[in-house]
Residue, then its C-alpha position, 0 to 999 in steps of 0.5 A: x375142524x367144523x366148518x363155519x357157517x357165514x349167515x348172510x340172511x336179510x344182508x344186501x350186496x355188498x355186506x356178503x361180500x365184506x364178510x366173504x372177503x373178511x373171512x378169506x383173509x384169515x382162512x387157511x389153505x384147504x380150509x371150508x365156509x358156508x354163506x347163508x344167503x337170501x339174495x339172489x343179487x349175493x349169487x351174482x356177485x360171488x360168481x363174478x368176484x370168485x370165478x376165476x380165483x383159486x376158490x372152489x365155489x359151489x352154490x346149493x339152493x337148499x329151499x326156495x330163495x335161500x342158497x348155500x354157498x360152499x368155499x373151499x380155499x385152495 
């Protein structure tokens, strides 16, 4: 199955998150995402929400200002 993509670019908090939560209430056990975003703001609140769930995150700054966020759901 391919992964899908969440673009996220030009989306102030909390839109990301919205679409992030959205997306986990239908994902399957061991299922991955990636967020697309141009916020730093987003990181933020992805760390805060998401550190202590039982999400693996892990953030990828692919260019200047604009970062991958890889989910996988556990």
């Amino acid at each position: 199955m391919k992964n899908s993509v969440i673009d996220c670019f030009g989306d102030m908090c909390p839109i990301p998150i919205i679409k992030i939560e959205n997306k986990l209430k239908t994902a399957k056990s061991g299922e991955e995402f990636m967020v697309v975003t141009d916020h730093a703001c987003t990181l933020e609140s992805i760390k805060d929400k998401y550190s202590k769930k039982n999400i693996i995150v892990k953030i990828d700054e692919v260019m200047n200002g604009v970062w991958e966020v890889y989910f996988k759901t556990s």
